[in-house]
ZALOVO-543492 format. One record per residue (C-alpha): residue number from 1; chain; x, y negated, z. Coordinates in nm, 3 decimals, padded with zeros to 5 digits. Layout:
N
     i   ch        px        py        pz
   NUM    A         X         Y         Z
...
END
This chain:
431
     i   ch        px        py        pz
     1    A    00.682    02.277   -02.658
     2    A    00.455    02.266   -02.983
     3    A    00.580    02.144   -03.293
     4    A    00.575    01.813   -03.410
     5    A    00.335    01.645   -03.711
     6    A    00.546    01.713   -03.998
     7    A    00.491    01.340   -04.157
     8    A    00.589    01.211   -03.844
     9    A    00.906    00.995   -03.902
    10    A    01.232    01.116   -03.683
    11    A    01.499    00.916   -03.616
    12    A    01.784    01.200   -03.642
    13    A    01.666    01.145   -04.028
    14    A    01.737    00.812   -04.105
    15    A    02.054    00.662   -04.173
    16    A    02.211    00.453   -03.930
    17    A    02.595    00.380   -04.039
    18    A    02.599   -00.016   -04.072
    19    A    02.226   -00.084   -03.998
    20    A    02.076   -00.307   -03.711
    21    A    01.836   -00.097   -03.515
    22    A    01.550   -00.268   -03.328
    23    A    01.427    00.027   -03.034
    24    A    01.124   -00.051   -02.852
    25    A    01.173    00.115   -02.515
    26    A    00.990    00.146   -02.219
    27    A    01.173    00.026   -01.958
    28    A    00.880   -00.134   -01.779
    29    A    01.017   -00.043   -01.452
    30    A    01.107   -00.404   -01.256
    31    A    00.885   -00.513   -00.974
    32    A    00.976   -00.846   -00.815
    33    A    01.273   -00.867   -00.976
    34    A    01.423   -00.525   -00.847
    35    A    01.425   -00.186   -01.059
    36    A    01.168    00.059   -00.854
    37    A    01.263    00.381   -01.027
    38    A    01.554    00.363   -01.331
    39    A    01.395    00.697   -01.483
    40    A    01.226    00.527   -01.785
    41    A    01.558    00.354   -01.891
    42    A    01.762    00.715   -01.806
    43    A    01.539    00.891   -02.034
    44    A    01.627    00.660   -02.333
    45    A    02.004    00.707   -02.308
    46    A    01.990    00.981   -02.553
    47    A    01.864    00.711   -02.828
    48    A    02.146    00.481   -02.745
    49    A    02.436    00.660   -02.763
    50    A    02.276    00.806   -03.045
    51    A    02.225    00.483   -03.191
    52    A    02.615    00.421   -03.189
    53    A    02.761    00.757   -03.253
    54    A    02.588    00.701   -03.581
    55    A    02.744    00.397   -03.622
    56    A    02.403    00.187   -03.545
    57    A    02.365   -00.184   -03.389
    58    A    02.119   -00.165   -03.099
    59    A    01.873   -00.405   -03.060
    60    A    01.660   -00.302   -02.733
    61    A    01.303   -00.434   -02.626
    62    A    01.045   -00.396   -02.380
    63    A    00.782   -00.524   -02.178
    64    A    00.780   -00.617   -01.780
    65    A    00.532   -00.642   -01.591
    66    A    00.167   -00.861   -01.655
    67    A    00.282   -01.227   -01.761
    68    A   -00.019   -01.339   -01.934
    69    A   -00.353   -01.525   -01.788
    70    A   -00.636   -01.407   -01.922
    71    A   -00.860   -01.692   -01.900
    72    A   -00.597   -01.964   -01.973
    73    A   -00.385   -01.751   -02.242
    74    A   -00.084   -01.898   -02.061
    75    A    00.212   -01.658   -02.016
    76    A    00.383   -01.712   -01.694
    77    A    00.809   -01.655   -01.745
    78    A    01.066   -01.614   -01.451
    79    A    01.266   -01.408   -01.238
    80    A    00.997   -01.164   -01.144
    81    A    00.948   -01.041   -01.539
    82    A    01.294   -01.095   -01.637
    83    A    01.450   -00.820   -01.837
    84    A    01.794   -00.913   -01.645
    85    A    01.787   -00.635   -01.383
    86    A    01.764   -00.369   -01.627
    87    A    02.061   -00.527   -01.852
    88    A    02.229   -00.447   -01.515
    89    A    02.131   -00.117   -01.478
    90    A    02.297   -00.069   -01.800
    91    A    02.549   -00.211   -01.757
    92    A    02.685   -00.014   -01.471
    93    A    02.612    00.269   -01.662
    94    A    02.738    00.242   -02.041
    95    A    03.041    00.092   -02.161
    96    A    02.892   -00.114   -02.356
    97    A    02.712   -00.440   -02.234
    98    A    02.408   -00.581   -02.371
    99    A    02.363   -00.911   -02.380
   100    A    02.042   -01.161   -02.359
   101    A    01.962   -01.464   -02.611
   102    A    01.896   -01.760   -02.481
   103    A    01.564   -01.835   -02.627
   104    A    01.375   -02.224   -02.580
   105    A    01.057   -02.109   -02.345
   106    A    00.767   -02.308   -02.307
   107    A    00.599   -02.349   -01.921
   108    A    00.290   -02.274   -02.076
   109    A    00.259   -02.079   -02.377
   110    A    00.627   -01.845   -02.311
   111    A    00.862   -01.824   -02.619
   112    A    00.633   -01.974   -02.907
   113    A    00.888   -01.867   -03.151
   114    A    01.169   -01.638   -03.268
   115    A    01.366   -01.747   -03.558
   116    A    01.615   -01.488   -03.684
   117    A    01.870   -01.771   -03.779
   118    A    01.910   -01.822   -03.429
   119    A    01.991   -01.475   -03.334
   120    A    02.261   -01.398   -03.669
   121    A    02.590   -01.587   -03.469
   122    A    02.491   -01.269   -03.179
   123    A    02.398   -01.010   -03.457
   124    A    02.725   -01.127   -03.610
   125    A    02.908   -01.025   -03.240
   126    A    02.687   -00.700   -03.231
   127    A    02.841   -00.584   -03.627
   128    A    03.237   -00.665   -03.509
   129    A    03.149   -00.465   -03.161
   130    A    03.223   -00.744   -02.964
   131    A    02.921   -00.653   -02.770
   132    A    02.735   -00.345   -02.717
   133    A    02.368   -00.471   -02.788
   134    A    02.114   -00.720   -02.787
   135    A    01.848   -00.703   -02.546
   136    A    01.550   -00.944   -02.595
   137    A    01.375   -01.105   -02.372
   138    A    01.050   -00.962   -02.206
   139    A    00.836   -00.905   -02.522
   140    A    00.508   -01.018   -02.280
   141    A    00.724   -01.368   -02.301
   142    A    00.625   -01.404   -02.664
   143    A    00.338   -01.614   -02.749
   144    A    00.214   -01.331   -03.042
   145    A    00.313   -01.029   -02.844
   146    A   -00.057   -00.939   -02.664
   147    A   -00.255   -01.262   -02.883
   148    A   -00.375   -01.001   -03.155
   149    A   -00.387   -01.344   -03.414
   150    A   -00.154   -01.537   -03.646
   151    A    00.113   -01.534   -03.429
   152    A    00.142   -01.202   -03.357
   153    A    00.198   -01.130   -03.718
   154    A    00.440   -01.424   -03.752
   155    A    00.612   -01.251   -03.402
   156    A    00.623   -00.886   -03.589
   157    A    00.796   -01.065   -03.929
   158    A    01.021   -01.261   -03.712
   159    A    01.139   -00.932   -03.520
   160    A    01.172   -00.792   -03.867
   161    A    01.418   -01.021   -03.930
   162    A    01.648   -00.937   -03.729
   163    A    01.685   -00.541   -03.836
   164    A    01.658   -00.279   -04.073
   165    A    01.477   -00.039   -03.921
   166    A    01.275   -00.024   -03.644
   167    A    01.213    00.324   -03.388
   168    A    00.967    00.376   -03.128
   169    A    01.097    00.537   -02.800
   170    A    00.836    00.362   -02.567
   171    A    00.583    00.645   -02.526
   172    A    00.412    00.475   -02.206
   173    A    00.361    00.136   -02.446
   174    A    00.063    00.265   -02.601
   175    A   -00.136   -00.049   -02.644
   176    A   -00.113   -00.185   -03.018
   177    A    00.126   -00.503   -02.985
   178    A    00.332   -00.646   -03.221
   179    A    00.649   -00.500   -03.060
   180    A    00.503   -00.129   -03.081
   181    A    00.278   -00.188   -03.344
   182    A    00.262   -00.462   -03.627
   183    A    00.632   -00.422   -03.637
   184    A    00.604   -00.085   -03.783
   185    A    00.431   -00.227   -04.106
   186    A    00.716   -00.472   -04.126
   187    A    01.014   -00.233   -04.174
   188    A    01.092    00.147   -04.192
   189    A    00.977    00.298   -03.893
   190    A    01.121    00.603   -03.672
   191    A    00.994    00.792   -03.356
   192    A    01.257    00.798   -03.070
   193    A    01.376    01.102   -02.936
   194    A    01.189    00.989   -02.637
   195    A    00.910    00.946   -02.814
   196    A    00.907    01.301   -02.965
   197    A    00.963    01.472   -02.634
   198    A    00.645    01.327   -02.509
   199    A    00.436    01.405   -02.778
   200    A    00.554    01.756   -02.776
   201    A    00.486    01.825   -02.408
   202    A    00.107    01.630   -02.486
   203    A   -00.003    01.968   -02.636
   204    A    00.065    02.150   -02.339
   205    A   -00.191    01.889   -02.167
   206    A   -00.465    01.882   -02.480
   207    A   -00.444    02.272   -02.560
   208    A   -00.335    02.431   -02.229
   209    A   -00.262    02.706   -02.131
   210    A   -00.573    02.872   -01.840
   211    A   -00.634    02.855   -01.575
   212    A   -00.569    02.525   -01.603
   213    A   -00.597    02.273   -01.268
   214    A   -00.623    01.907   -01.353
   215    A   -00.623    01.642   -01.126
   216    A   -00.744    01.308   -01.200
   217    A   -00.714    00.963   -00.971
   218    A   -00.715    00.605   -01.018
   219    A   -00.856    00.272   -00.900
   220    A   -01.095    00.244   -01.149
   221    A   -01.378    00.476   -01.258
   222    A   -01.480    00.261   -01.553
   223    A   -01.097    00.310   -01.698
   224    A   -01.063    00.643   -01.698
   225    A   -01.461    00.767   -01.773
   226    A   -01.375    00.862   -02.131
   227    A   -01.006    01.057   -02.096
   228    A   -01.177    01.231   -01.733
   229    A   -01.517    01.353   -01.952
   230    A   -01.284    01.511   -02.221
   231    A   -01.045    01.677   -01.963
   232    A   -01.339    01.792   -01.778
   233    A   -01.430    02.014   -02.065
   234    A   -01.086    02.125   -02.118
   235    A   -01.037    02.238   -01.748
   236    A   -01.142    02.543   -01.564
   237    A   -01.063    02.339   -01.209
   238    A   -01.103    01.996   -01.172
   239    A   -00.981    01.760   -00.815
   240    A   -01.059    01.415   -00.795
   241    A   -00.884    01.156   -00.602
   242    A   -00.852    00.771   -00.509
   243    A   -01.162    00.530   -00.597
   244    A   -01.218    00.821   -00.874
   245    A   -01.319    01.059   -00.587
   246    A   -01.467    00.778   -00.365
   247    A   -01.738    00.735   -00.648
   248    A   -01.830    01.089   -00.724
   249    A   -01.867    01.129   -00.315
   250    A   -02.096    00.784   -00.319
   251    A   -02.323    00.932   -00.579
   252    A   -02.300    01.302   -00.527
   253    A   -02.402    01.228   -00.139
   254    A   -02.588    00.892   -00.179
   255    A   -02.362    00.741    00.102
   256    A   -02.144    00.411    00.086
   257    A   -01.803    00.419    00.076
   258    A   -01.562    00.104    00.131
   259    A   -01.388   -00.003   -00.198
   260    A   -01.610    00.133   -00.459
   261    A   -01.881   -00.058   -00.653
   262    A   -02.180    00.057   -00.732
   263    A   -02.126    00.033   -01.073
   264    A   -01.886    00.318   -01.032
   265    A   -02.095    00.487   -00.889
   266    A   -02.332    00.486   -01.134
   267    A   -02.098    00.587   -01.390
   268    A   -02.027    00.886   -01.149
   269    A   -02.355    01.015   -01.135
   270    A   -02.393    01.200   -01.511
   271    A   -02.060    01.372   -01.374
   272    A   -02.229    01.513   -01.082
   273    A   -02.503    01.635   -01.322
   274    A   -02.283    01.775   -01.525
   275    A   -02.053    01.970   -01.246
   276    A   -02.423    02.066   -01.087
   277    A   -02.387    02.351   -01.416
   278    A   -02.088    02.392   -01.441
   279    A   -01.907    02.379   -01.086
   280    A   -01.567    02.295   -01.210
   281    A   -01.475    02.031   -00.929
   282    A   -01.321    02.140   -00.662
   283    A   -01.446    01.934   -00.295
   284    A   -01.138    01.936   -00.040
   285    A   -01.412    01.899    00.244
   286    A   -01.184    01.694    00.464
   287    A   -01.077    01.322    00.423
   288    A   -00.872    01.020    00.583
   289    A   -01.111    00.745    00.681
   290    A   -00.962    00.436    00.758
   291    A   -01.131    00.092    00.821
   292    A   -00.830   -00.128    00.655
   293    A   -00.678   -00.062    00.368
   294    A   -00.340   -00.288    00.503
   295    A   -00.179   -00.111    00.830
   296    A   -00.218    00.235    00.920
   297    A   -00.406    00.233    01.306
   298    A   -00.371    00.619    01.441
   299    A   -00.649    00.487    01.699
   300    A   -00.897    00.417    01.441
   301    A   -00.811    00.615    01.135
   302    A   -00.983    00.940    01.162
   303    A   -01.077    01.283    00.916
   304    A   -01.406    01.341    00.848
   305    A   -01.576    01.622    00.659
   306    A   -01.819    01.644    00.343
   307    A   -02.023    01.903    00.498
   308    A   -02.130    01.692    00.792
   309    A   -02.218    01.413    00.533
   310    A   -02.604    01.224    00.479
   311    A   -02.747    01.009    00.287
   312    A   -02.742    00.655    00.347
   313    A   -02.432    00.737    00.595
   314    A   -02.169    00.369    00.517
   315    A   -01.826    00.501    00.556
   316    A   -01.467    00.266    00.602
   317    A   -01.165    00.346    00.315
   318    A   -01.131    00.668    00.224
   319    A   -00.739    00.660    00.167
   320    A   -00.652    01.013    00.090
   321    A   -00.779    01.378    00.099
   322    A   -00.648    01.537    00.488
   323    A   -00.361    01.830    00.451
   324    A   -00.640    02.080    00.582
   325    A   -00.809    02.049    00.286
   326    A   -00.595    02.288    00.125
   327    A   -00.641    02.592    00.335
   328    A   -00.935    02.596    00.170
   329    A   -00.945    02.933   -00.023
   330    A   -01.125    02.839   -00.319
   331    A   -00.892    02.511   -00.300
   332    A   -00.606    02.742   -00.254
   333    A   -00.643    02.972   -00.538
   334    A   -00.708    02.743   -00.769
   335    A   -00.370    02.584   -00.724
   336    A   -00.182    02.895   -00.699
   337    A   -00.357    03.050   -00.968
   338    A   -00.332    02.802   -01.207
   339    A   -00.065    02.817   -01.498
   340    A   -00.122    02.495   -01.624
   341    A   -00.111    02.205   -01.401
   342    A   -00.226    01.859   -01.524
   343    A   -00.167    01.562   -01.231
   344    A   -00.256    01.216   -01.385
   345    A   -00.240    01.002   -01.105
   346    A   -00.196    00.994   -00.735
   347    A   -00.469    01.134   -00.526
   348    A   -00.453    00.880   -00.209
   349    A   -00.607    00.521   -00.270
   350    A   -00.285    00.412   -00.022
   351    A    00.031    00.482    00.112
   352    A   -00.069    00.477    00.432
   353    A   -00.165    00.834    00.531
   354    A    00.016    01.015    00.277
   355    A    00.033    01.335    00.489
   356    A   -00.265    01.520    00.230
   357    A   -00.120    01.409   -00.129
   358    A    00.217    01.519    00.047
   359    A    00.079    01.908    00.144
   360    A   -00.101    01.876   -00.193
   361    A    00.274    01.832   -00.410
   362    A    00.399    02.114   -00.216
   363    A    00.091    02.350   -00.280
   364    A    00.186    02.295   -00.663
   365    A    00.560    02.362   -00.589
   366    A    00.472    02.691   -00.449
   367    A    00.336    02.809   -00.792
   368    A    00.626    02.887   -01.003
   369    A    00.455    03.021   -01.266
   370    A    00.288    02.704   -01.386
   371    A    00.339    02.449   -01.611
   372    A    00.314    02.138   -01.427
   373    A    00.326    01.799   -01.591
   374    A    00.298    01.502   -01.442
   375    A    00.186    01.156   -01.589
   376    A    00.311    00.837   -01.538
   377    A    00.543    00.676   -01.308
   378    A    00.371    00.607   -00.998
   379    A    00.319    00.988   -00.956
   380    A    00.703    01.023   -00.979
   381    A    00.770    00.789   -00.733
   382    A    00.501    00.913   -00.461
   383    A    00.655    01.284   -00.533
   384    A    01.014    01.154   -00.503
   385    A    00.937    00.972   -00.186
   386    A    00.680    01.223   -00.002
   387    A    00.847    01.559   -00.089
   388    A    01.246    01.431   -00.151
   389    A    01.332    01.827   -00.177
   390    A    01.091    01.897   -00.425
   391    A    01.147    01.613   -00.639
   392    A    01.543    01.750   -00.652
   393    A    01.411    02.084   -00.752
   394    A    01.162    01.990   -01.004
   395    A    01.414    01.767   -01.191
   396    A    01.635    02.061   -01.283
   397    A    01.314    02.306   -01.307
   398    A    01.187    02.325   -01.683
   399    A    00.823    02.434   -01.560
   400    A    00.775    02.072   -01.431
   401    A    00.739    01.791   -01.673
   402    A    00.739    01.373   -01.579
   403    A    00.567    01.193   -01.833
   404    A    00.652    00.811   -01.875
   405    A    00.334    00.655   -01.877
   406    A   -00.013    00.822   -01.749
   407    A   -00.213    00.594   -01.984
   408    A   -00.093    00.666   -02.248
   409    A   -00.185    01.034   -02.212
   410    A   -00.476    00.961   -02.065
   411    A   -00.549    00.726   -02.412
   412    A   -00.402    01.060   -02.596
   413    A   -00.639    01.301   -02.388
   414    A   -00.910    01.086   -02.511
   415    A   -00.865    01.034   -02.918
   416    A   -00.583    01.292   -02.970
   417    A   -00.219    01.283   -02.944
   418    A   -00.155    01.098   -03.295
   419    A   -00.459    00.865   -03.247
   420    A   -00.255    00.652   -03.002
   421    A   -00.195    00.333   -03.236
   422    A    00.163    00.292   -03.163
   423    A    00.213    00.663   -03.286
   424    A   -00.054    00.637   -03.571
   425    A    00.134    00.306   -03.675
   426    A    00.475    00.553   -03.741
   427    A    00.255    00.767   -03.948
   428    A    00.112    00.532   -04.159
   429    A    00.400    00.317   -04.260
   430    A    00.628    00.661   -04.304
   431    A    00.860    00.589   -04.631
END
């Protein structure tokens, strides 16, 4: 790992003994109202017991899920964004329980206010250790949280209120709110242990070692245009997957692909001039077509190659690259040969024939001299449920790394590790 910005404020260097600590974590992990994969909350244990060993008051927050319209500006509250299932989760796994406030919510426009007063009769219970912290409620509940206007700064001096220091552990968080960002300007502000982990391992990512394999998928082409141009000159291989791929295909081959629109494909075209020089991407040749994006129909669902492709050819979904594809031997050495291994996403559009991304994960397993990070949850959870044994292995192997949130590398790929506002915010307002 590469050292860290020396003005970067740690926590392990502020005093704690007596003082209410507000932690912004990211424990954005509840879907429907059920915890998907607890590994964002495991990796912020270390901040909590460090929290109290030091003889610090934890006040924990985070975001769930999407609760706000974007036409109406309504934010939607309820079971499904609750922060109650992780208060659970911790639960049954520290001895101390956190507890919730009770805060007035409005059908409409979510919790309009936070007033400190409120909160002192539970801060008074968190100082005697009556309780073992405060969790607030969804921070996407608060009316200034995402509103980027007055009350978002009256949100950031009202969480201010309620602490006397604030630290950053939510690494996937990376959009400037007022719970990861205007905060920071509001009291003395600390990076997470967490936090510094991640920004660490980011150097392996934006100064890596070569060869170095990235591979780059996502829904959108338009999201991810900036971070995939910079990476592209970083990398000496480069494989494409999901609507990412779909769109490079649709403009490098002029045919029509289900899914993608043609302004992706657009976008896509001054990347196939540019690989036309350069020849860094890497074509697996064979892919799953499928005409339905909703069941998987063995009758219908077929491979088809890139070789035996013309233009003007309409095509159904492509859902995911086929497990031939990798007995390519260009494909082949690339992955083997590789010592730094960059996967930002995963490679099939669905779950639904999950047989390539599956070979794919195992192809990287089979090179153990590589450094192979990983970004974002999703890609966790499609590794942990497609190859269970390799998952095991990897979370005990130090050559493999799990980011928690591919945006926010993908955001750090793009302007720089301490460009991410959230991160720049710690800098800025270091005492």
């Amino acid at each position: 790992m590469s050292s860290l910005d020396p003005k970067l404020p740690l926590i392990q260097n502020a005093g704690l003994e007596g003082k209410v600590v507000l932690a912004r974590v990211d424990h954005n992990v509840v879907e429907k109202g059920v915890i998907k994969d607890a590994f964002r909350i495991d990796s912020t244990f270390g901040l909590i017991h460090y929290i109290a060993s030091k003889g610090g008051f934890p006040i924990l927050m985070t975001h769930v899920g999407r609760t706000r319209d974007k036409k109406t500006g309504h934010i939607k509250t309820g079971p499904g964004t609750s922060v109650a299932p992780v208060v659970l989760y911790l639960e049954r796994k520290l001895s101390g329980g956190f507890v919730v406030p009770e805060l007035p919510v409005d059908p409409e426009l979510g919790i309009v206010s936070l007033d400190p007063k409120s909160l002192a009769p539970l801060v008074g219970k968190l100082k005697a250790r009556e309780i073992g912290g405060i969790y607030l409620p969804n921070t996407r509940w608060f009316a200034g949280e995402e509103s980027k206007d007055e009350k978002t700064s009256a949100l950031a001096e009202s969480l201010a209120g309620i602490a006397d220091l604030y630290v950053n552990d939510a690494f996937g968080s990376w959009q400037p709110h007022a719970s990861t960002f205007d905060v920071a300007a509001k009291l003395p502000p600390y990076a997470g242990f967490l936090m510094q982990k991640e920004l660490s391992h980011l150097e392996l990512v934006l100064h890596p070692e070569p060869p170095f394999l990235a591979v780059v998928a996502g829904a959108k082409y338009d999201t991810k245009i900036g971070p995939l141009l910079k990476i592209y000159e970083k990398t000496d291989h480069l494989l494409l997957g999901g609507v990412i791929y779909n769109a490079f295909l649709s403009a490098k081959y002029g045919v029509k692909i289900k899914g993608v629109d043609e302004e992706d494909v657009k976008l896509a075209r001054d990347l196939v001039e540019k690989d036309k020089t350069a020849g860094k991407i890497l074509e697996p040749g064979a892919l799953v077509e499928s005409p339905s994006i909703e069941t998987r129909d063995p009758a219908r669902g077929r491979v088809v190659k890139t070789k035996d492709f013309k233009e003007g050819m309409e095509f159904g979904y492509f859902l995911d690259v086929a497990p031939e594809s990798f007995d390519c031997p260009k494909i082949s050495a690339a992955i083997g040969g590789a010592k730094t291994v960059f996967v930002n996403a995963v490679m099939g559009l669905a779950s639904l024939y999950p047989e390539g991304s599956a070979r794919f994960y195992s192809e990287v397993g089979k090179n153990k001299g590589a450094r192979k990070l990983f970004g974002g949850g999703d890609t966790l959870q499609e590794l942990k449920e497609l190859t269970p044994g390799l998952y095991m292995e990897a979370m005990d192997d130090e050559s493999y790394y799990f980011f928690t949130g591919g945006g926010a590398v993908l955001t750090a790929i793009e302007s720089g590790a301490y460009g991410i506002k959230p991160v720049k915010a710690l800098l800025d307002n270091a005492k």
